[in-house]
C-alpha positions in Angstrom: 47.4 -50.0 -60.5 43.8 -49.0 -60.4 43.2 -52.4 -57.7 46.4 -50.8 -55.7 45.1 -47.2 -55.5 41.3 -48.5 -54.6 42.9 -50.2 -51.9 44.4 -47.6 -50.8 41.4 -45.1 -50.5 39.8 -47.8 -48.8 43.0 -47.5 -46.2 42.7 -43.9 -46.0 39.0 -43.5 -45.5 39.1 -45.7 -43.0 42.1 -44.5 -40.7 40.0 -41.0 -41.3 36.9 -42.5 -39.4 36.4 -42.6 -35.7 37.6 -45.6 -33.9 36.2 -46.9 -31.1 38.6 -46.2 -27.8 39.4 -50.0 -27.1 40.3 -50.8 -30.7 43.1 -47.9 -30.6 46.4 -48.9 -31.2 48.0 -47.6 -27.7 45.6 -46.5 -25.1 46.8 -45.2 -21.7 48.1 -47.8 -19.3 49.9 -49.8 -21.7 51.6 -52.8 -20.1 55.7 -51.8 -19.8 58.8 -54.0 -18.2 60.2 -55.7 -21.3 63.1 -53.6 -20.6 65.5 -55.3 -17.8 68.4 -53.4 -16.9 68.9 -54.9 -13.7 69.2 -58.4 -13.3 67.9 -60.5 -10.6 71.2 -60.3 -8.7 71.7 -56.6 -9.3 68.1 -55.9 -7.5 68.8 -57.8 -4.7 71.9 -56.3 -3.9 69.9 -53.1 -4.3 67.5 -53.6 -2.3 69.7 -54.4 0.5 71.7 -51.4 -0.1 68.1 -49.7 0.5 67.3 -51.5 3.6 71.2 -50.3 4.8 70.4 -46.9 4.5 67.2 -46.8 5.9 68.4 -48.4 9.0 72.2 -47.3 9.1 72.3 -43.6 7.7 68.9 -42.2 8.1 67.6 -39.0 7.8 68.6 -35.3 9.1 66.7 -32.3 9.2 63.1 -34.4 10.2 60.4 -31.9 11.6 58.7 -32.6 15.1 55.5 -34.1 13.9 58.1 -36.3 11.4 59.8 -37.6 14.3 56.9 -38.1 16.5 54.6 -39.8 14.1 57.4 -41.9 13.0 58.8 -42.7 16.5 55.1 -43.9 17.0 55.7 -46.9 14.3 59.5 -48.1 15.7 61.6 -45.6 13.8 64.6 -44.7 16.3 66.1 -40.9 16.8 69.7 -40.9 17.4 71.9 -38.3 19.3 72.8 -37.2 16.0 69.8 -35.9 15.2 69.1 -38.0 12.1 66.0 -40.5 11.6 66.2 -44.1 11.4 64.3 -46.5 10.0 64.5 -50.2 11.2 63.7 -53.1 8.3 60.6 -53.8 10.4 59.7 -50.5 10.2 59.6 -50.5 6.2 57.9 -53.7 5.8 55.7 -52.7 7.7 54.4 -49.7 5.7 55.1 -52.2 2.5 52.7 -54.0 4.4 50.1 -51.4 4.1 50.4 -48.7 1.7 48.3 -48.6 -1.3 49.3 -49.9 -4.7 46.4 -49.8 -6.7 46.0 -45.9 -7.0 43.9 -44.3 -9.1 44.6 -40.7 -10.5 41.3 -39.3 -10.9 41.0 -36.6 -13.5 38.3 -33.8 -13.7 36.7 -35.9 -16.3 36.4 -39.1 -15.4 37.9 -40.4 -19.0 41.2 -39.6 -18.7 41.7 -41.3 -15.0 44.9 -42.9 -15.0 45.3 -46.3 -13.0 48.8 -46.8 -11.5 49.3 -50.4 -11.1 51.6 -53.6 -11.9 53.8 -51.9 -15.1 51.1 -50.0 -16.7 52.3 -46.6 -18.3 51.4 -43.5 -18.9 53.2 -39.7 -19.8 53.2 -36.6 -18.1 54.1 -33.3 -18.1 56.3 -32.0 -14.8 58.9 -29.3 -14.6 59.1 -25.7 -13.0 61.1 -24.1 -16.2 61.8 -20.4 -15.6 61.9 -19.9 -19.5 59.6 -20.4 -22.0 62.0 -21.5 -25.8 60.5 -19.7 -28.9 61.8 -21.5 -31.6 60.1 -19.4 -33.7 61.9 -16.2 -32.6 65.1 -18.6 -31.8 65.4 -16.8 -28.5 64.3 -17.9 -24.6 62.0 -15.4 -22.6 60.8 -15.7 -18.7 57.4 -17.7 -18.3 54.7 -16.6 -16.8 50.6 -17.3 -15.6 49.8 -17.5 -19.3 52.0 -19.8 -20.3 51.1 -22.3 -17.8 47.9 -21.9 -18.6 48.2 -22.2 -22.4 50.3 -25.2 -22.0 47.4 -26.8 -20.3 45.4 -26.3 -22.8 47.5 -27.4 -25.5 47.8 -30.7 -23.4 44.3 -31.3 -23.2 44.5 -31.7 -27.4 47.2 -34.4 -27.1 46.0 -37.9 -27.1 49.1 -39.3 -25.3 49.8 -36.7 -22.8 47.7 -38.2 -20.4 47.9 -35.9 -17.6 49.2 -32.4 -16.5 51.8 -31.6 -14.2 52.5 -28.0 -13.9 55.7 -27.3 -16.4 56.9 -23.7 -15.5 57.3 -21.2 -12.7 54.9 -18.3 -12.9 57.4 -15.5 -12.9 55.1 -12.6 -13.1 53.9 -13.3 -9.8 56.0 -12.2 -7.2 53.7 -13.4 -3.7 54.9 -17.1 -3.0 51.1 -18.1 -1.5 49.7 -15.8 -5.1 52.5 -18.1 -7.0 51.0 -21.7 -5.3 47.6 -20.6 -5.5 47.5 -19.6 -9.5 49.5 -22.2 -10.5 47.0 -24.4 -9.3 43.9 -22.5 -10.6 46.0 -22.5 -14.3 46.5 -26.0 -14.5 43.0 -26.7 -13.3 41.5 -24.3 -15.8 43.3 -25.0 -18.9 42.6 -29.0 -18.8 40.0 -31.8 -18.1 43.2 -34.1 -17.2 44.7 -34.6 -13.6 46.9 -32.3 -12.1 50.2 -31.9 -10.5 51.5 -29.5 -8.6 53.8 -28.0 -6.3 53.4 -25.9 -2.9 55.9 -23.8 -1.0 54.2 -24.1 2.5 51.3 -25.8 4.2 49.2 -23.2 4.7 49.0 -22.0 0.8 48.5 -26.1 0.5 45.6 -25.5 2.8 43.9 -22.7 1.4 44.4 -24.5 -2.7 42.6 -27.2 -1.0 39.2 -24.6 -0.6 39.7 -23.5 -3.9 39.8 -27.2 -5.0 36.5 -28.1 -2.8 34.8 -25.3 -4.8 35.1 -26.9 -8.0 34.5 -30.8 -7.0 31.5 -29.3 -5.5 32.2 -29.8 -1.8 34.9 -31.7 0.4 33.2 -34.8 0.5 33.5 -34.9 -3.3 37.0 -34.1 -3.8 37.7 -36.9 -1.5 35.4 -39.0 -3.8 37.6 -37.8 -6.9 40.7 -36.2 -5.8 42.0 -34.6 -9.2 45.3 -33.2 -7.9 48.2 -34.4 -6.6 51.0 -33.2 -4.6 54.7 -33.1 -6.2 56.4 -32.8 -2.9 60.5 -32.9 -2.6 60.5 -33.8 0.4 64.0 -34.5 0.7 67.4 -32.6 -0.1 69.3 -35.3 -1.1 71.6 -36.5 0.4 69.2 -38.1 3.0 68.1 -34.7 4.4 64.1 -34.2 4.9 63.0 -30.9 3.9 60.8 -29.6 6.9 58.6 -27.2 4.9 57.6 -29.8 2.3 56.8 -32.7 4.9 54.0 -30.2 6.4 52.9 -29.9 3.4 52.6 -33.8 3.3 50.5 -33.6 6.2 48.4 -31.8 4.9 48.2 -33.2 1.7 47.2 -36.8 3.3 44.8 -35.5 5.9 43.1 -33.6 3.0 43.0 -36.7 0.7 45.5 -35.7 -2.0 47.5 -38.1 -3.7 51.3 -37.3 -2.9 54.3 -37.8 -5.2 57.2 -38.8 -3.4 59.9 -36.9 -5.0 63.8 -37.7 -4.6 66.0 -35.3 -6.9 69.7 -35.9 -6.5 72.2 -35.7 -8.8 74.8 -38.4 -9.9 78.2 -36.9 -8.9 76.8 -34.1 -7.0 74.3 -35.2 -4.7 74.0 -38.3 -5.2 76.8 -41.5 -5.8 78.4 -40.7 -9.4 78.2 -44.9 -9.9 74.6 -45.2 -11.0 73.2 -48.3 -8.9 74.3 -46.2 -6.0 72.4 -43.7 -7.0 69.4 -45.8 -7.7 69.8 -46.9 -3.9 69.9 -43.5 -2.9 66.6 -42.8 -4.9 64.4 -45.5 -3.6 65.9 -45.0 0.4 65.1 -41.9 0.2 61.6 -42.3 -1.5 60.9 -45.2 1.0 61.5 -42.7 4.1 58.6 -40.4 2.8 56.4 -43.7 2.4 56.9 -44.4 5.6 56.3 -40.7 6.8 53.3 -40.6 4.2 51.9 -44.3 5.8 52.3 -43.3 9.6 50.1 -40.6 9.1 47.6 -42.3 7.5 48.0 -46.2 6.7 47.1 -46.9 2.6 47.0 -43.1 2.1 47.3 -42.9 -2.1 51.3 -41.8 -2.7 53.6 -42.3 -5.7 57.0 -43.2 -5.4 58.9 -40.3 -6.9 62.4 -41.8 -7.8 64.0 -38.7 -10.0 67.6 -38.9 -9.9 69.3 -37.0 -12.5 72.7 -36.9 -13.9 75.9 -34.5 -14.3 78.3 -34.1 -17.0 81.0 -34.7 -14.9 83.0 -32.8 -17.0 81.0 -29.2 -15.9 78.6 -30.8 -13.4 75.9 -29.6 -15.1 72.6 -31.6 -15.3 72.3 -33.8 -18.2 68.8 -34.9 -18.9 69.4 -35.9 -22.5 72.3 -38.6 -21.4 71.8 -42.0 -22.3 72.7 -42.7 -18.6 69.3 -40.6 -17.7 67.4 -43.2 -19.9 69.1 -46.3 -18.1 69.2 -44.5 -14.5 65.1 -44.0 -14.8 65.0 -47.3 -16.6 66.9 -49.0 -13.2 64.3 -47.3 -10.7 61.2 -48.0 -12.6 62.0 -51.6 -12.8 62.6 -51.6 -8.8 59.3 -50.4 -8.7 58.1 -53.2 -10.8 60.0 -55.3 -8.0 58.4 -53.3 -5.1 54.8 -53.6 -6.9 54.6 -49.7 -5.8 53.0 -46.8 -8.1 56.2 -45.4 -9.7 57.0 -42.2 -10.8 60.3 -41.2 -12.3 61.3 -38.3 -15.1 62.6 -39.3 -18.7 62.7 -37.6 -22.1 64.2 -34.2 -20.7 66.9 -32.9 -23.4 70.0 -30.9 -23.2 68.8 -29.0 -26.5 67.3 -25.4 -26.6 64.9 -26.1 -29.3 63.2 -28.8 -31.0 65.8 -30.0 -33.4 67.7 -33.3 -34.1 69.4 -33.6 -30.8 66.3 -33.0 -28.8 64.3 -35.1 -30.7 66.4 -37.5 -30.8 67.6 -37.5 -27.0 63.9 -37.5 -26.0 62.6 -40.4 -27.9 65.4 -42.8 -26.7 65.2 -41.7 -23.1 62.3 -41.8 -22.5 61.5 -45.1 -25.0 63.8 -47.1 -22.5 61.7 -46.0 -19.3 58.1 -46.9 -20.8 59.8 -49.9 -21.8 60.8 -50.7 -18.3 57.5 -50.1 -17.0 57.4 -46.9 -15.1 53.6 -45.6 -14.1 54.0 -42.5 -15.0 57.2 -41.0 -17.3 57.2 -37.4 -16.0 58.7 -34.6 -17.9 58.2 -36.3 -21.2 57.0 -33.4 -23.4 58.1 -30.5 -23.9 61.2 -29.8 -21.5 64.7 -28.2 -22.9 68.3 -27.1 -22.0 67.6 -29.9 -18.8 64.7 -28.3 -17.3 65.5 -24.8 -17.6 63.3 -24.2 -20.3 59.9 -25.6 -22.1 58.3 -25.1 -25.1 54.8 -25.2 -26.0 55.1 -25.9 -29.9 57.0 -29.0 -28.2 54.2 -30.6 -26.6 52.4 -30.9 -29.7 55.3 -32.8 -31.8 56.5 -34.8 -28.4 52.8 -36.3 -28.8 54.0 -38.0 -32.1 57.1 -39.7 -30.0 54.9 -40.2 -26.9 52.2 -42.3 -29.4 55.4 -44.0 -31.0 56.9 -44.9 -27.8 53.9 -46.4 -26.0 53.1 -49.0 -29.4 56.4 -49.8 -29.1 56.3 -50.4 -25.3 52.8 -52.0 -26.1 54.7 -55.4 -28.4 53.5 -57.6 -30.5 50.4 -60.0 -30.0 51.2 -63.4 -31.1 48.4 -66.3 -31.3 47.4 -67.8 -34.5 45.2 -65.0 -36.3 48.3 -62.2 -35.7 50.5 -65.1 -37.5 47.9 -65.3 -40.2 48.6 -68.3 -42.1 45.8 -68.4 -44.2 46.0 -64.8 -45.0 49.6 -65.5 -45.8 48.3 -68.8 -48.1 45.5 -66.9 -49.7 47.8 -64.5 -51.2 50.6 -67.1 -52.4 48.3 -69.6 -53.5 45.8 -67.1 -55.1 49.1 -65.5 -57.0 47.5 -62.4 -56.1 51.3 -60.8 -55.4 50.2 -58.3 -52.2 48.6 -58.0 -49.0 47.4 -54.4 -49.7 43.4 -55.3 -50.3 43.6 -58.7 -48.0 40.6 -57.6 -45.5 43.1 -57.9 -42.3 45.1 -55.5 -43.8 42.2 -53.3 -43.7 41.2 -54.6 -39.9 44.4 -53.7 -38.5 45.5 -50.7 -40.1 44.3 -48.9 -37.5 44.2 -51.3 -34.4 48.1 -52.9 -34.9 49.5 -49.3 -36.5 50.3 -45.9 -35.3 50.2 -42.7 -37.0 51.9 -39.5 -36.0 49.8 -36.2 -36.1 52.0 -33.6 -37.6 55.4 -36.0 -38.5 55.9 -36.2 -42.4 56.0 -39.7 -44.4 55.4 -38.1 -47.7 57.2 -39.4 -50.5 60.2 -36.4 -51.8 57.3 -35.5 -54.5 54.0 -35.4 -52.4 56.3 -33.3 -49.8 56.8 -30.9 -52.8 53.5 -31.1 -54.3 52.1 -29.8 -50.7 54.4 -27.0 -50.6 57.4 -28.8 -48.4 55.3 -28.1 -45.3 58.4 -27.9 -42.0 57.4 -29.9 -39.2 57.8 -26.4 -36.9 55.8 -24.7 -38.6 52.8 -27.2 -38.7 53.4 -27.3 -34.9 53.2 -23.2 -34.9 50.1 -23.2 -36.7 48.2 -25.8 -34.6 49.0 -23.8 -31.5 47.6 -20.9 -32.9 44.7 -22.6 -33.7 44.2 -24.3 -30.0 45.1 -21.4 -28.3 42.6 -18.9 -30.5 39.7 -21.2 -30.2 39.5 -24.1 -27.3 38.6 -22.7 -24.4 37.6 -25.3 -21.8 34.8 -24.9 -19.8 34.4 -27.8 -17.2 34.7 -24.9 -14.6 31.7 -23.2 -14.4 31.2 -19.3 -14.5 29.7 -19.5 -10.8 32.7 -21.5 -9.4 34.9 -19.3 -11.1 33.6 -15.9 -9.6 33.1 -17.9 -6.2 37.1 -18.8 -6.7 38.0 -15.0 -7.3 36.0 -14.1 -4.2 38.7 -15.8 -2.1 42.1 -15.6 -3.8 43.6 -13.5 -5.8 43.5 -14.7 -9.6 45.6 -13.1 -11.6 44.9 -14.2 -14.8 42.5 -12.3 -16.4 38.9 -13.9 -17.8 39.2 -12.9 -21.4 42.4 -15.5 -21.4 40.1 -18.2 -21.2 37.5 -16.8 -23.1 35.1 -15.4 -21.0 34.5 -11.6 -20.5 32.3 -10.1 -18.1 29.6 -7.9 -18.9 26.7 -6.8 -16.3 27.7 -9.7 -14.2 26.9 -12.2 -17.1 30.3 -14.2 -18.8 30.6 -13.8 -22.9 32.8 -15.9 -25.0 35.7 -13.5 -26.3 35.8 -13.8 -29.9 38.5 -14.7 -32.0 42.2 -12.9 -32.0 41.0 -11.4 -28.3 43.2 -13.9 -26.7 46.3 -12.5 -24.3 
């Protein structure tokens, strides 16, 4: 007994040291597409499908420079007004869009490289409500929020970048609304960003703001740390004229661009889900092409979001197993396409974090890292299908995101994982256990993942600590992240330079900073808004 519990102490001392980055257990970029739910077959016949549509149906509702700049690479406009695309025309810009994109982030640690089936999580949403599990009730979001989510990210190991999760509903100005909600994301973490613009120009005049704080233009072309998420289609096959101008700008001011398509099985999109798969990556394709016109290898993410309906209320159901198997479908096309891929998983139909929304999240979004999509968006922290999001969320979802990503990361087999003579050491040496064998001790940290706030305790260590809830642990370390870590990669001089120009609404003691003769403080504890 007294061997076992030495051992363990030895265990737990070490998981409680540092380890070194390339020894963790999961690291970002973690290599996905085990999961096939599409056979050979079944892609080819999607692909054509894709190439059908592009060619056959087209695209309505294109913008003059669309058509022009498109016309210029052999697309064809027909007397119906809708936007063709030729099979030449899309192997050609296969031919010469980028695939190895990098995501840079404000620090250069967390930069994400999109490429082959390497995975990562994100944030993404535009929730109008914020779900207080604590109070059990749902409240409109606002600039705060945002910002305090960001922040809460920027503590989670396996978040691994930021896009923006609610609407800033306290701000009524749409070009106040793009603006902030660009300047609170950017604030609040050290991870990339993604956002969303109404119009060019408040696209335009973000990109100022986001010279000021790479330093210049020639900088945040260096290091772009922001991307566009740009619906630039109304499915079905419709562009949306305001969002491709904002694609223009975007790729003439060297922002990465997500391609987003958002239709809905049985409402805007085919209820059979390989349909609607083809739909996703047509419509996807068509921005490419748009994107690659413009400028040939400009850095753009294929977006592929469809989403499914309860066909029984046509309601959106993002906890559905056919969600997980739907997002599964397109990231493996992208794995066929060898494009940077983008589509959303682990959204739940519940309002809070309980058993359903765990449980909906971890399988949905399980099965797309599995498949191999480049980035899972809308993985933490998103309820009732969108409409909501909850900050206490983020933190637990971290546990499942970790979880998730070992699993997508497999098992290494070569002759020391198989460990023979470990094995024959202990059956030979009648020693009974593997608990003090020294690989035990090696890979207890490198081949095992632990959760942050989940409970393994035994019944009585769960009562000897006082039956901590998982909720309320969750609660507590929110406080504590949202009362003390106040990032500060912006300066004080960019900051004022920023407020100069736009029109900041969130105040400087909400990220810790007060001013005082024209010199910043640090707010002190409990000052927080």
């Amino acid at each position: 007994m007294a061997r076992r519990s030495n051992a363990r102490e030895a265990k737990m001392a070490l998981r409680r040291a540092g380890l070194a980055e390339d020894l963790k257990p999961v690291r970002p970029g973690e290599t996905g597409g085990q999961f096939k739910p599409l056979t050979p077959s079944d892609i080819e016949q999607i692909e054509a499908m894709v190439y059908r549509i592009l060619e056959e149906v087209g695209f309505a509702d294109a913008n003059e420079h669309c058509i022009e700049t498109c016309l210029a690479v052999g697309a064809t406009y027909g007397e119906d007004q809708r936007l063709r695309f030729p099979r030449a025309v899309v192997d050609d810009a296969l031919a010469r869009c980028k695939r190895d994109l990098t995501l840079h982030a404000q620090d250069p640690k967390h930069d994400l490289r999109l490429s082959g089936s390497r995975v990562h999580f994100s944030t993404a949403g535009a929730a109008v409500m914020i779900a207080d599990p604590a109070k059990n009730e749902y409240r409109e979001t606002g600039a705060q929020d945002l910002y305090d989510m960001a922040r809460i990210v920027d503590n989670c190991e396996h978040i691994h970048m930021f896009q923006r999760t609610c609407v800033l509903r306290d701000i009524t100005d749409s070009h106040d609304l793009d603006v902030n909600t660009a300047y609170n994301a950017l604030m609040g973490t050290t991870k990339h960003i993604g956002s969303s613009w109404t119009e060019a120009g408040h696209l335009e005049d973000t990109l100022k703001m986001l010279h000021l704080v790479a330093g210049g233009e020639e900088k945040w072309r260096e290091r772009p740390f922001m991307s566009i998420s740009c619906c630039h289609v109304v499915p079905p096959m419709k562009f949306a004229s305001e969002a491709l101008g904002c694609i223009k700008v975007a790729v003439e001011g060297g922002m990465p661009v997500l391609l987003l398509s958002a239709g809905q099985s049985g409402a805007t999109a085919p209820a059979c889900l390989a349909g609607a798969v083809a739909q996703a990556w047509a419509e996807c394709l068509g921005g490419l092409i748009f994107v690659n016109a413009i400028k040939p290898g400009a850095p753009a993410i294929i977006g592929t979001w469809p989403f499914v309906s309860d066909l029984r209320t046509g309601a959106m159901s993002g906890g559905s197993p056919e969600q997980a198997i739907l997002s599964s479908a397109c990231a493996q096309m992208g794995n066929y396409f060898n494009l940077p891929t983008g589509t959303a998983s682990g959204m739940t139909d519940a309002k809070f974090p309980d058993f359903q929304g765990g449980a909906e999240r971890a399988y949905t979004l399980s099965c797309t890292a599995a498949s191999g999509a480049n980035i899972v968006y809308g993985s933490a922290g998103m309820y009732a299908s969108l409409l909501g999001t909850c900050p206490e969320s983020l933190l637990m979802d971290n546990d499942v995101l970790g979880a998730a990503l070992r699993i997508t990361r497999g098992i290494e087999v070569n002759e020391k994982t198989l460990a023979f003579d470990v094995l024959k050491d202990v059956c030979l040496g009648n020693k009974g256990h593997y608990l003090d064998a020294g690989q035990t001790l090696d890979v207890m940290q490198t081949e095992y993942i632990y959760p942050d706030l989940s409970d393994r305790l035994s019944p009585n260590e769960w009562a000897e600590r006082g039956k901590p809830v998982l909720l309320e642990k969750a609660l507590a370390r929110k406080r504590d992240i949202l009362e003390n870590y106040f990032p500060d990669h912006v300066s004080d001089e960019v900051d004022r330079q920023i407020r100069e120009q736009f029109r900041i609404f969130l105040p400087r003691k909400a990220f810790g900073r007060v001013e005082t003769d024209g010199d910043s403080t640090t707010v002190q504890e409990g000052q927080v808004i």
